[in-house]
C-alpha positions in Angstrom: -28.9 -96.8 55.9 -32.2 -95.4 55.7 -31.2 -92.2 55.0 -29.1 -93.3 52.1 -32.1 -95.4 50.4 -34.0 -92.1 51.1 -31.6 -90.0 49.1 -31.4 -92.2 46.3 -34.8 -92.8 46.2 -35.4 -88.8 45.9 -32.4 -88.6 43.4 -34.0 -91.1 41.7 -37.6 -89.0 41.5 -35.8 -86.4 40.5 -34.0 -87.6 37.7 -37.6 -89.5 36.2 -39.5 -85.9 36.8 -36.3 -84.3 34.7 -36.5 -86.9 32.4 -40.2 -86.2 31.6 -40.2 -82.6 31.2 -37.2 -83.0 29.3 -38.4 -85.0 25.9 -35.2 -85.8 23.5 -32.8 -87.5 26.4 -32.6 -91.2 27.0 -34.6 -92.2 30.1 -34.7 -95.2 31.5 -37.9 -96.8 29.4 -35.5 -95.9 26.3 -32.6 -97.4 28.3 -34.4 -100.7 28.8 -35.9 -100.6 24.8 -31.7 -100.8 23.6 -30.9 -102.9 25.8 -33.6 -105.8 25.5 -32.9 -105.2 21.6 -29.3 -106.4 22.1 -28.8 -110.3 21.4 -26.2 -111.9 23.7 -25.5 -115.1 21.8 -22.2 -117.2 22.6 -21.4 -116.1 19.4 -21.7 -112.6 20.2 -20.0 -112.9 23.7 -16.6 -114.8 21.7 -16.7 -111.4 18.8 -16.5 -109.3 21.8 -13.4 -111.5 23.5 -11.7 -111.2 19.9 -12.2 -107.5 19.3 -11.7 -105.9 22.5 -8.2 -106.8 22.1 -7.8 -106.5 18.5 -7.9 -104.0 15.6 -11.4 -103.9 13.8 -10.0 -104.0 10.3 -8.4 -107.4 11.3 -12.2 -108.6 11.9 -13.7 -106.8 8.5 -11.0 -107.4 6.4 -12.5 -109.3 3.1 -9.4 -111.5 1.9 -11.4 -112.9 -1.3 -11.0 -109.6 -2.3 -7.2 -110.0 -2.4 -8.3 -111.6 -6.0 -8.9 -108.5 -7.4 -5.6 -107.2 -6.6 -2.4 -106.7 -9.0 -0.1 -104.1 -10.1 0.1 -104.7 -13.8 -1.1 -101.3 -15.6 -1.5 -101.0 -19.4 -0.4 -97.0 -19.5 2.1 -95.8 -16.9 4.1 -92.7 -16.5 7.7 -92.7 -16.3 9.3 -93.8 -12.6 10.8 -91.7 -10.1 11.7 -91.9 -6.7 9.3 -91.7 -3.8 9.8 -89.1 -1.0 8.6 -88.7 2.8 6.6 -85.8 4.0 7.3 -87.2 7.5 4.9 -85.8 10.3 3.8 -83.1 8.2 0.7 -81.3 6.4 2.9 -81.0 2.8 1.1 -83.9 0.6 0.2 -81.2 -1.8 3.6 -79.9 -2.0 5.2 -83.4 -2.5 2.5 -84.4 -5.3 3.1 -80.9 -6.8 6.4 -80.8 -6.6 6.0 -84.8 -8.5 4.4 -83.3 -11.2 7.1 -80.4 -11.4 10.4 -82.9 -11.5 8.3 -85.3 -14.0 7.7 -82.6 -16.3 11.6 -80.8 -16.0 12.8 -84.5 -17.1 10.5 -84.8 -20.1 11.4 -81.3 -21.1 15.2 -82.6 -20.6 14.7 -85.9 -22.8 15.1 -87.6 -18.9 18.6 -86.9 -19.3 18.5 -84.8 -15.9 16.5 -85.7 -13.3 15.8 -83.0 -10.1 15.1 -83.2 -6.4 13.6 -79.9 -5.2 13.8 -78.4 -2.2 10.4 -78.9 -0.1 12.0 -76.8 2.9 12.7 -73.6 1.0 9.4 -73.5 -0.5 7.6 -74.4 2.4 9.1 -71.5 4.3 7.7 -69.2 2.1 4.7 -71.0 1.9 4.3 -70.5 5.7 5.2 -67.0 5.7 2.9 -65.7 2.8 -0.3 -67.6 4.9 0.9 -65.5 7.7 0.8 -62.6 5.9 -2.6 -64.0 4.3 -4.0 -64.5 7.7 -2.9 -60.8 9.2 -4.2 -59.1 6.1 -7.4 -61.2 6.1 -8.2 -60.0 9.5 -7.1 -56.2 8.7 -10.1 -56.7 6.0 -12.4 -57.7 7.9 -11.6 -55.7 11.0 -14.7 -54.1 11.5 -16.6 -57.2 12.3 -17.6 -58.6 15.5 -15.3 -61.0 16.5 -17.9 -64.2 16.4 -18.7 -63.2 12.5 -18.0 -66.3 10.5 -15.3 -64.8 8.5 -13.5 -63.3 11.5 -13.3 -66.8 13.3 -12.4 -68.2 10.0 -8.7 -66.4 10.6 -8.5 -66.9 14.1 -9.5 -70.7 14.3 -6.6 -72.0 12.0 -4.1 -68.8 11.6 -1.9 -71.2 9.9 -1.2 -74.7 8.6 1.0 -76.8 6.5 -2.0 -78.1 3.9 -3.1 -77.0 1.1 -3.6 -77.7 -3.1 -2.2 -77.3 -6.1 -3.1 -73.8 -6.4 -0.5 -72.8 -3.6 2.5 -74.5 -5.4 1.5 -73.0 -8.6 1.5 -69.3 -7.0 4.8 -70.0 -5.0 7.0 -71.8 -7.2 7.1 -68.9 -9.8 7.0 -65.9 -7.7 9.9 -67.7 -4.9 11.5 -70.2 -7.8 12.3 -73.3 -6.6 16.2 -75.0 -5.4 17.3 -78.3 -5.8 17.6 -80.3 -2.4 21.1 -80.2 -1.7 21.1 -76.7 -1.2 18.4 -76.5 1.3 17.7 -80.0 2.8 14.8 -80.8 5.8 15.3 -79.5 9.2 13.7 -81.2 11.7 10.7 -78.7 11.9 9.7 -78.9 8.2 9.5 -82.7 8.6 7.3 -82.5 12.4 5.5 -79.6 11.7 2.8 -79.2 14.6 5.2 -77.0 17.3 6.1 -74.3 15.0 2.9 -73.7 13.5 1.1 -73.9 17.2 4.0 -71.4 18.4 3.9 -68.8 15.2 -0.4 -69.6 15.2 -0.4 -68.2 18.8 1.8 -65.0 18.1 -0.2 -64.2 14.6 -3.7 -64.5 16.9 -1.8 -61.9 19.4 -1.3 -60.2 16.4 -4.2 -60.5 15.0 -5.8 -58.7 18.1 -3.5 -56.1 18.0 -4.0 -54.8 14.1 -8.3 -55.1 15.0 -7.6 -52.5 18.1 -5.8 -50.7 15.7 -8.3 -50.1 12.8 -11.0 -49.7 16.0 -8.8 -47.2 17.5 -8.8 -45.4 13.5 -5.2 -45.9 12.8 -3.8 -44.4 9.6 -3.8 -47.5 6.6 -0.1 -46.6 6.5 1.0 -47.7 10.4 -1.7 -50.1 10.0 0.6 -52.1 7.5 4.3 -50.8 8.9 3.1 -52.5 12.2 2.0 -56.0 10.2 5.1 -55.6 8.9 7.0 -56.1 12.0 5.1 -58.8 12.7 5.9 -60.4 9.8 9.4 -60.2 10.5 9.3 -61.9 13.8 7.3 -64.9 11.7 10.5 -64.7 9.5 13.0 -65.3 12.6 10.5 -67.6 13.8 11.0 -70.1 10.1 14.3 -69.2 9.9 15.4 -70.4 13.1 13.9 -73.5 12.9 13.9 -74.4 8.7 17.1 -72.4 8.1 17.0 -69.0 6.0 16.3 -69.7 2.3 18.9 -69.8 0.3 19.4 -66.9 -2.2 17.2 -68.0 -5.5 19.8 -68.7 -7.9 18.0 -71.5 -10.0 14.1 -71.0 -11.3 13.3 -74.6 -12.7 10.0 -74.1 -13.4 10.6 -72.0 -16.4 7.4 -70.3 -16.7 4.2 -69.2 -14.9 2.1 -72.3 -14.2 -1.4 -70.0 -14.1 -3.6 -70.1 -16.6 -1.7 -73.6 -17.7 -4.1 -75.9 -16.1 -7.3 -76.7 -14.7 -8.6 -78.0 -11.8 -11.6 -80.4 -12.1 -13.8 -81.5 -9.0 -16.3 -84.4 -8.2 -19.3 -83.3 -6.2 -22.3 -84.3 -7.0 -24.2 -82.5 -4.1 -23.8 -79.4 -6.8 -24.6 -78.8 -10.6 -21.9 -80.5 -12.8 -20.3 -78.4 -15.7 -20.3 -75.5 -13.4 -17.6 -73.2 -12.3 -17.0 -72.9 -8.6 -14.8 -70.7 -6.4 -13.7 -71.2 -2.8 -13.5 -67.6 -1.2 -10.1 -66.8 0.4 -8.6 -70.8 -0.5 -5.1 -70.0 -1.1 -1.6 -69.6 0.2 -1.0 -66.4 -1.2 -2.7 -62.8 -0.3 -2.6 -61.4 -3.7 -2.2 -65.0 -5.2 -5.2 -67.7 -6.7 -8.3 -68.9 -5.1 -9.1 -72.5 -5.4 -11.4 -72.5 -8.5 -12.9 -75.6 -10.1 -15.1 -77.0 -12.5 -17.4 -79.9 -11.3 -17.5 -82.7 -13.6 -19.2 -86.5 -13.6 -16.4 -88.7 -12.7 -16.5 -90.7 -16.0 -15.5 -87.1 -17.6 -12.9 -86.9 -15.1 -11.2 -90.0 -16.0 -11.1 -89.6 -19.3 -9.3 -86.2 -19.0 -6.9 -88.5 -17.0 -6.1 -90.8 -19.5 -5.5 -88.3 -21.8 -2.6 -86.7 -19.9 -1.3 -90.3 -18.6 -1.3 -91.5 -22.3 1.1 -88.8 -23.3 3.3 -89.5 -20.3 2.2 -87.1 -18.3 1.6 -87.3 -13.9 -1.0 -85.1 -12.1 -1.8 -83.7 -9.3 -4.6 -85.6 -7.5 -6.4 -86.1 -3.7 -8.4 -88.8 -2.1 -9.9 -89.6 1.3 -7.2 -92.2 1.3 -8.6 -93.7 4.8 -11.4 -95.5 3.3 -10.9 -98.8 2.7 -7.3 -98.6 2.3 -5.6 -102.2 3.0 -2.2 -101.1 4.5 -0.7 -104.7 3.7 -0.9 -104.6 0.0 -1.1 -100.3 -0.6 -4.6 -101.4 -2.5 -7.8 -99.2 -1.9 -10.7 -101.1 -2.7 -14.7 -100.5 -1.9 -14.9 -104.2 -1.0 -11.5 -104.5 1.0 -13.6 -104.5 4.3 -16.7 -105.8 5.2 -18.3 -103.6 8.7 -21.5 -103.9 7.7 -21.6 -107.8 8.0 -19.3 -107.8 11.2 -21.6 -105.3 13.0 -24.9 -106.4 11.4 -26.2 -103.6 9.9 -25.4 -101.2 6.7 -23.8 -98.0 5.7 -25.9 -96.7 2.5 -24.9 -93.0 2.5 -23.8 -92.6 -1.4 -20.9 -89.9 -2.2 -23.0 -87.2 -2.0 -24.5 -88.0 1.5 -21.2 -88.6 2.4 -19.9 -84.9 1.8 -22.6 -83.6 3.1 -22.3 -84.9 6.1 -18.6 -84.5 6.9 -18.4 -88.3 6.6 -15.8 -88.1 3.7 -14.0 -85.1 1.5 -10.5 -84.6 0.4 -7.9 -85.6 3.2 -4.6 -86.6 1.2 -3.1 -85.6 -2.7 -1.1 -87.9 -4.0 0.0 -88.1 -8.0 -1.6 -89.8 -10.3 0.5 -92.0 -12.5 -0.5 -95.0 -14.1 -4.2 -96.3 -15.6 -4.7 -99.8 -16.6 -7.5 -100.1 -19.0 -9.9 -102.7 -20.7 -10.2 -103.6 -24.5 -12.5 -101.3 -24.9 -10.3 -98.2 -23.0 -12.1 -98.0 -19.6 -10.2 -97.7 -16.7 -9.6 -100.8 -14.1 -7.8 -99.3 -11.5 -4.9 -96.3 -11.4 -1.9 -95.9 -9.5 -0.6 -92.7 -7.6 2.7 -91.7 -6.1 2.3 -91.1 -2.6 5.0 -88.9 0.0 5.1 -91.7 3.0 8.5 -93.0 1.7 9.3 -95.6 -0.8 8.7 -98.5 1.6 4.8 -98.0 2.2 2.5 -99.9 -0.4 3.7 -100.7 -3.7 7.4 -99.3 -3.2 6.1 -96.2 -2.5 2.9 -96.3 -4.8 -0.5 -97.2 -4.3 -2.9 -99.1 -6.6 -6.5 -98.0 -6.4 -9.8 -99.6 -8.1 -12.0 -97.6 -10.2 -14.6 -98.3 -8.2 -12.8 -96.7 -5.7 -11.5 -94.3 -7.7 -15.3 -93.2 -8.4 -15.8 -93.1 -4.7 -13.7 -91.2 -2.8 -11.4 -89.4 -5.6 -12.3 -85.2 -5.2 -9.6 -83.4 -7.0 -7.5 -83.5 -10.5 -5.5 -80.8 -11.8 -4.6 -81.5 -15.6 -2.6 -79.1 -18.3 -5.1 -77.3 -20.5 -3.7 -79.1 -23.6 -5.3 -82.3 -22.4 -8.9 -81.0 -22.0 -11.4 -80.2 -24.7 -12.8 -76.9 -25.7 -16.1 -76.9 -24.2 -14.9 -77.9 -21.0 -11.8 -75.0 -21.1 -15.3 -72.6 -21.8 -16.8 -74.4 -19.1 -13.9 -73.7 -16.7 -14.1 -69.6 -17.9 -17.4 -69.2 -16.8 -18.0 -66.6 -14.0 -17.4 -68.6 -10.8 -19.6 -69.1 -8.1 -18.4 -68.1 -5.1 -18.5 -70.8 -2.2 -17.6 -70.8 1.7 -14.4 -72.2 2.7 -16.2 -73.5 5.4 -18.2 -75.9 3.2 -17.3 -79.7 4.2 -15.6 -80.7 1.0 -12.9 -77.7 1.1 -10.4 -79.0 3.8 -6.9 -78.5 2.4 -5.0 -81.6 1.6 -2.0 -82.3 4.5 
């Protein structure tokens, strides 16, 4: 016994000596400061009871703001039915694709309507990052292997997100087939095991082709041998999303580059400026993800414009903020944490971004704008890929408070944007890091 109070007394010395050569940790006077500053009311012990058992949002959820709530809209795009990217990273191919069907129906008087294909795009979309990925290390093969654009391949050798850019370079180089011919598999709905399996094989790859520019290996074997690799990536998709179909039916009917722009809000950077995002695409030899940053009240009216002439875009959000599930309404007021935990969450948009606390997580297309007397929006509507039984039969309705908030990304036909911002758009680019917070891909 005595030994045992002897030990923990010394453990005990030892751990207050650490603690004071050691500045930074929490020691016990710190300890004791948190925990005298907690209250333990009754009222605090019955919150507790209630939330230990029970979904947070179920405490913070502000139902007044249920008032605010409708789904009247005073310009809306033509209707069409909802799909289900299932468990998969394809958002930005199901809000492309959206935009893609909308437009082949106005071009056909909506006498035809389409369903394309997501699986026989996809497969290509999945092979061409592979090939992106292989190349992108052959390129930078003379780098250590902890340089940031090294481990920028290795760490994510492949994965099912991605933006508008990607379906624009795809759909015209691969065409695109209507549904019937080349329905979902399995895999292309529940993504995750054949991108782990073919991510693993392209890092072993990967490996391979950097011993092999080390080892001063002719350019020429260099890219036969990735092109045996490739080929087991190819038995790999085809195995598991069926071999595509042979093209027989281009829809799009024309090269979608050069056709639009994509317009950004982040106001941690200059607005009216031209940005790049170094090696953001699907494609090797395809488009980077280039933007112009603009104030959101110059996004929305770029917005209107298209939506007035009947015309859907694709769009992304951080959708998980604030998003009341019951009614498919996003809304800055839909929850209140801050009262329910006493305290506040100031960060603005910027602060946000900055500090991985919000960016672009989910594209969705945009659809409908309801608008006051004097033309300012209220709230929009988007078409979102979870099926057509999630929010407003498959829609959701969004605030423009919201909108302001947490809406990142816009892609809109040139016709639709004025001249100085198409100059705006053709200045000389800056170049920024993939790695940057606000550039995850949209899954």
């Amino acid at each position: 016994m005595k030994k045992t109070t002897l030990a923990l007394g010394l453990c005990l010395a030892l751990a207050t000596t650490a603690s004071a050569q050691k500045q930074g940790g929490i020691s016990a006077t710190v300890l004791q400061q948190i925990e005298k500053s907690q209250g333990s009311t009754a009222k605090d012990k019955a919150l507790f009871n209630a939330m230990a058992s029970n979904k947070i949002d179920n405490f913070a959820k502000n139902f007044s703001n249920r008032n605010t709530f409708d789904t009247h809209f005073s310009v809306e795009t033509a209707k069409q039915s909802i799909h289900d990217q299932k468990s998969s990273g394809r958002c930005w191919m199901f809000s492309s694709f959206n935009v893609f069907r909308s437009d082949f129906a106005r071009q056909h008087a909506d006498s035809l309507t389409v369903e394309f294909s997501h699986d026989y795009l996809f497969f290509y979309d999945q092979l061409e990052k592979a090939n992106l990925m292989l190349q992108g290390v052959i390129d930078n093969a003379k780098k250590p292997m902890d340089d940031v654009r090294v481990q920028f391949f290795f760490k994510s050798p492949l994965n099912d997100g991605g933006t508008f850019c990607g379906a624009a370079d795809l759909a015209p180089k691969y065409g695109l087939v209507p549904k019937s011919v080349q329905p979902e598999t399995f895999s292309a709905e529940n993504t995750s095991k054949i991108s782990s399996l073919i991510s693993s094989k392209l890092r072993e790859y990967g490996l391979e082709l950097r011993k092999m520019v080390a080892d001063g290996k002719k350019a020429q074997a260099i890219s036969a041998r990735k092109t045996e690799m490739l080929s087991t990536v190819y038995r790999m998709l085809a195995m598991t999303m069926g071999e595509p179909v042979k093209f027989y039916n281009e829809t799009v009917g024309r090269q979608l580059a050069g056709t639009f722009i994509m317009v950004m809000n982040d106001p941690r950077r200059p607005y009216h400026k031209t940005y790049e995002v170094e090696y953001d695409r699907h494609v090797y030899d395809g488009t980077n993800w280039k933007y112009l940053n603009l104030p959101m009240e110059d996004i929305a009216k770029l917005a209107i414009a298209s939506l007035k002439d009947g015309k859907k875009m694709y769009s992304s959000y951080d959708v998980g903020k604030q998003y009341d599930r019951e009614l498919g309404y996003l809304d800055t007021e839909n929850y209140d944490y801050a009262s329910l935990f006493s305290t506040t969450f100031p960060m603005d948009k910027a602060d946000r971004i900055a500090t991985y606390d919000s960016g672009s997580t989910h594209a969705m297309t945009l659809s409908a704008v309801d608008l006051d007397k004097n033309g300012n929006p209220i709230k929009w509507k988007v078409e979102n890929s979870w099926g057509p039984n999630n929010g407003v039969q498959g829609c959701l309705v969004m605030s423009n408070r919201w909108f302001n908030e947490y809406m990142f990304r816009l892609v809109v036909d040139k016709k639709y944007v004025p001249e100085n911002l198409q100059k705006e758009f053709d200045q000389k680019p800056v170049m920024v890091m993939p790695e940057d917070p606000l550039f995850g891909l949209d899954d």
